[in-house]
C-alpha positions as CSV (number, residue, x, y, z in Angstrom):
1,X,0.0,0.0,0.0
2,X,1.4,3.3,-0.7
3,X,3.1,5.6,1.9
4,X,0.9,8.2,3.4
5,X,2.3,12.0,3.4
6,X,2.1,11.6,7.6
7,X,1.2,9.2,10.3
8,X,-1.3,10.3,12.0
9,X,-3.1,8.3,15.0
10,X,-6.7,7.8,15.7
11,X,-6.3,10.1,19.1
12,X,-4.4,12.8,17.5
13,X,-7.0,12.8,14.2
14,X,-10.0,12.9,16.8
15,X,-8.2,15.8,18.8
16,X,-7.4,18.0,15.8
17,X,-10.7,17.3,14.3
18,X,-12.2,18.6,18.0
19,X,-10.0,21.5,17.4
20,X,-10.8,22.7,13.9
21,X,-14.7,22.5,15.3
22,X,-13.9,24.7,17.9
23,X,-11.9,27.2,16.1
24,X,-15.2,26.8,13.3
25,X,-17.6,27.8,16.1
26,X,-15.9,30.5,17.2
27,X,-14.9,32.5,13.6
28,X,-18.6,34.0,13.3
29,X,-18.6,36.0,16.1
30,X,-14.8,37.1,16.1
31,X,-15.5,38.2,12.4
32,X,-18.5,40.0,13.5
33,X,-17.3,41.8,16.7
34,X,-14.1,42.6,14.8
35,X,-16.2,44.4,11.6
36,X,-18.4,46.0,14.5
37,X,-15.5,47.8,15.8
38,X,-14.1,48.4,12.2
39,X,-17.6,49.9,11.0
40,X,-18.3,52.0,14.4
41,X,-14.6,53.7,13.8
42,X,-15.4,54.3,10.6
43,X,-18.6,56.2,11.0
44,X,-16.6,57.9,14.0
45,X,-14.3,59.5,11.6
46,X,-16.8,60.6,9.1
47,X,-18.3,62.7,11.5
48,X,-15.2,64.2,12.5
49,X,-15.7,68.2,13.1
50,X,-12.3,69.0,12.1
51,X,-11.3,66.2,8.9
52,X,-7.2,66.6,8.1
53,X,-6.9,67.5,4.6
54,X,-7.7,63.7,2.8
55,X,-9.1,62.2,5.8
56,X,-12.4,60.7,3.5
57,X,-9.7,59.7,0.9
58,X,-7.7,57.7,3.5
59,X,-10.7,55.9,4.8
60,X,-12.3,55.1,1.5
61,X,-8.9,53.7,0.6
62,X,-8.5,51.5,3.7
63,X,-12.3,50.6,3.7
64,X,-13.6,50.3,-0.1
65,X,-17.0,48.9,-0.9
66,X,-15.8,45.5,-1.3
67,X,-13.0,45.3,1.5
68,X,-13.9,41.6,2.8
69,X,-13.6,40.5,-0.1
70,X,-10.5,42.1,-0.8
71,X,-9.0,42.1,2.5
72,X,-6.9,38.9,3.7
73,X,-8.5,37.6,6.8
74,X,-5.5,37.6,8.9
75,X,-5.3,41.3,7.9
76,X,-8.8,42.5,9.7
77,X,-7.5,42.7,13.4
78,X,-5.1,45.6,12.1
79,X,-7.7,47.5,11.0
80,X,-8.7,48.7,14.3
81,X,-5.7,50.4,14.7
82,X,-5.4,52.2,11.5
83,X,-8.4,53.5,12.1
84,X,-7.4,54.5,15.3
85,X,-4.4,56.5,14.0
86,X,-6.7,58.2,11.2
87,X,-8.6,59.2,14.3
88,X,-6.1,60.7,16.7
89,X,-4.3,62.4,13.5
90,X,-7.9,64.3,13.1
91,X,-7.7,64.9,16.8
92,X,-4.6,66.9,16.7
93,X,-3.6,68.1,13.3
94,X,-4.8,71.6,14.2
95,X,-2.8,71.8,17.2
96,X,0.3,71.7,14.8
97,X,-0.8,71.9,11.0
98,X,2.6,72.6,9.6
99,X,4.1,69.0,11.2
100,X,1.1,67.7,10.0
101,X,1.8,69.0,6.6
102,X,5.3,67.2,7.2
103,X,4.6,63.6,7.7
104,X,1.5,63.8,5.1
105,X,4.4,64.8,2.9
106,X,6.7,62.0,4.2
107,X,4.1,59.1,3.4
108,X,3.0,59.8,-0.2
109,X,5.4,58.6,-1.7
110,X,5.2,55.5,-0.3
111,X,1.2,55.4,-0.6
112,X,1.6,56.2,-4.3
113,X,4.3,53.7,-4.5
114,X,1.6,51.2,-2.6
115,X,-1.1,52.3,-5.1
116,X,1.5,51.5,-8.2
117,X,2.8,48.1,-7.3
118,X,-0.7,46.5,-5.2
119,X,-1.2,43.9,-8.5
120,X,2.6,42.8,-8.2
121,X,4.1,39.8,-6.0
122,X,5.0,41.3,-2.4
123,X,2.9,44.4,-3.5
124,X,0.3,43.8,-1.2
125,X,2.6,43.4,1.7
126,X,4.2,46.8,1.0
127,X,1.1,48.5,1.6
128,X,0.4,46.9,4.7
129,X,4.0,48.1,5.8
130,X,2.8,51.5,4.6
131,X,-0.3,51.5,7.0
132,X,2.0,50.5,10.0
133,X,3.9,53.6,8.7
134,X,1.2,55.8,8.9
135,X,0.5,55.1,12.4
136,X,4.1,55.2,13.5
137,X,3.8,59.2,12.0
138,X,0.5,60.2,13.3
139,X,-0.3,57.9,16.3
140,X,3.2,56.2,17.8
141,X,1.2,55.7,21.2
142,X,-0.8,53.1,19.2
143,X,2.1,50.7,18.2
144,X,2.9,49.2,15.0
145,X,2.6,45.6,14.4
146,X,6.7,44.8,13.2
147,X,9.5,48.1,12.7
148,X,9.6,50.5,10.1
149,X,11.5,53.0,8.9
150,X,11.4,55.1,5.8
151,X,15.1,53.5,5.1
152,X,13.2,50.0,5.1
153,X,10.3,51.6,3.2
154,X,13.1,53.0,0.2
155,X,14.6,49.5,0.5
156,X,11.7,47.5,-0.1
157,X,9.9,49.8,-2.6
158,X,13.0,49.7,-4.5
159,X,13.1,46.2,-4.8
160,X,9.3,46.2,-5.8
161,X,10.1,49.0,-8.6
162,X,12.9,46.4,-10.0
163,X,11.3,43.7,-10.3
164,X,12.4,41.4,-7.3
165,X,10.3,38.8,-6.2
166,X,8.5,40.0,-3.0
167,X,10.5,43.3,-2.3
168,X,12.2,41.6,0.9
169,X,8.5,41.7,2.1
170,X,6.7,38.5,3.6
171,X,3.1,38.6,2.9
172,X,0.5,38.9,6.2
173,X,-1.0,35.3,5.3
174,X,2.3,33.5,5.8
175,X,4.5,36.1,8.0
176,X,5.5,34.7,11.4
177,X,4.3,38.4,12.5
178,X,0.5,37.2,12.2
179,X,1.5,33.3,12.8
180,X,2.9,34.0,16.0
181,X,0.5,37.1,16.9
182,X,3.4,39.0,18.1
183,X,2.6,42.4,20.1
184,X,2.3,45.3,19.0
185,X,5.4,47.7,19.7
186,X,3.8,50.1,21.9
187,X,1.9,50.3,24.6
188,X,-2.0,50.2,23.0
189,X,-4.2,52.8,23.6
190,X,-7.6,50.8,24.7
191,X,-11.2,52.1,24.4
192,X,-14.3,50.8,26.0
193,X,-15.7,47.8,24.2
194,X,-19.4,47.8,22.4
195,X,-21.3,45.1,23.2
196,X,-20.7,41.7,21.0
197,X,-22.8,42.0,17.0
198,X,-25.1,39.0,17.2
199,X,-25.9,38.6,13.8
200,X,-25.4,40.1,10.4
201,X,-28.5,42.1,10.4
202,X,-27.4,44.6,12.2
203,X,-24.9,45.6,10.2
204,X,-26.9,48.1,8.3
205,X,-27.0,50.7,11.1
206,X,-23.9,51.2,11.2
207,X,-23.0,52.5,7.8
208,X,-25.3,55.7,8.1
209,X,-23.3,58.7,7.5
């Protein structure tokens, strides 16, 4: 008889096939308190009394019409925080325009680089690097999710722009950032929780404007 791939006992199948139910059970209502929080930031920021210069731009980039489907899953839990950062840079970008003028300046290049290069292998990484970027500029309190630097940024874009495979960038689905769920590098700056989404349905209230 031929060789299976792996050995694997009747206890060990039972117990991973336990596990994968459990992990089933539980993805609904992760996914569904994690796009509750993403949705209820986002309406946040479009009724921001003093927008930054771009602010609706940023978040229709982030958070386009067809985001889920778009968006790897391992990807979502980030989210929060970008939002976050789009936030506290509304919060404060009168108290200091011209700095604010400075980083915006900083960043677009590398957010136009993003927008080039998305279709291209490692492309897609990049512009989650970007994001962490952004927050690092606007809302360091907050914590970015591995280190960046505008010398890492050059280095990778460059690497994009000629061609090499992945830029030096490992994609979210198969980093060891997101396999090991490392911490974020900063102290997080936590909000009171809304009460869990129970069910799909109620999504619709939360995309009024």
């Amino acid at each position: 008889s031929a060789t299976p791939p792996y050995s694997l006992t009747g206890v060990a199948f039972a117990a991973a096939l336990a596990k994968s139910k459990a992990d089933l059970r539980g993805i609904v209502p992760r996914f569904c308190d994690q796009l509750r929080e993403i949705l209820t930031l986002r309406q946040a920021l479009m009724v921001q009394p003093h927008p930054y210069a771009g602010l609706e731009r940023d978040v229709a980039a982030l958070l386009p019409p067809d985001f889920l489907r778009t968006t790897p899953y391992a990807q979502l839990p980030h989210f929060p925080r970008y939002l976050k950062g789009m936030k506290l840079r509304a919060e404060r970008w009168r108290q200091n325009p011209g700095k604010d003028v400075e980083r915006a300046a900083l960043l677009a290049p590398y957010v136009a680089g993003a927008g080039k290069l998305r279709e291209r292998e490692g492309g897609d990484a990049f512009r989650w690097l970007v994001e962490e970027f952004r927050v690092s500029l606007f809302a360091q309190e907050l914590g970015t999710a591995e280190p960046v630097s505008t010398v890492k940024l050059d280095r990778t874009l460059a690497a994009l722009q000629h061609g090499i495979v992945g830029g030096g960038v490992e994609s979210r689905e198969t980093s060891p950032l997101v396999a090991a769920a490392k911490p974020i590098l900063a102290a997080i700056v936590t909000e009171k929780k809304s009460a869990p989404l129970k069910n799909l349905n109620a999504l619709d209230k939360l995309f009024g404007r």
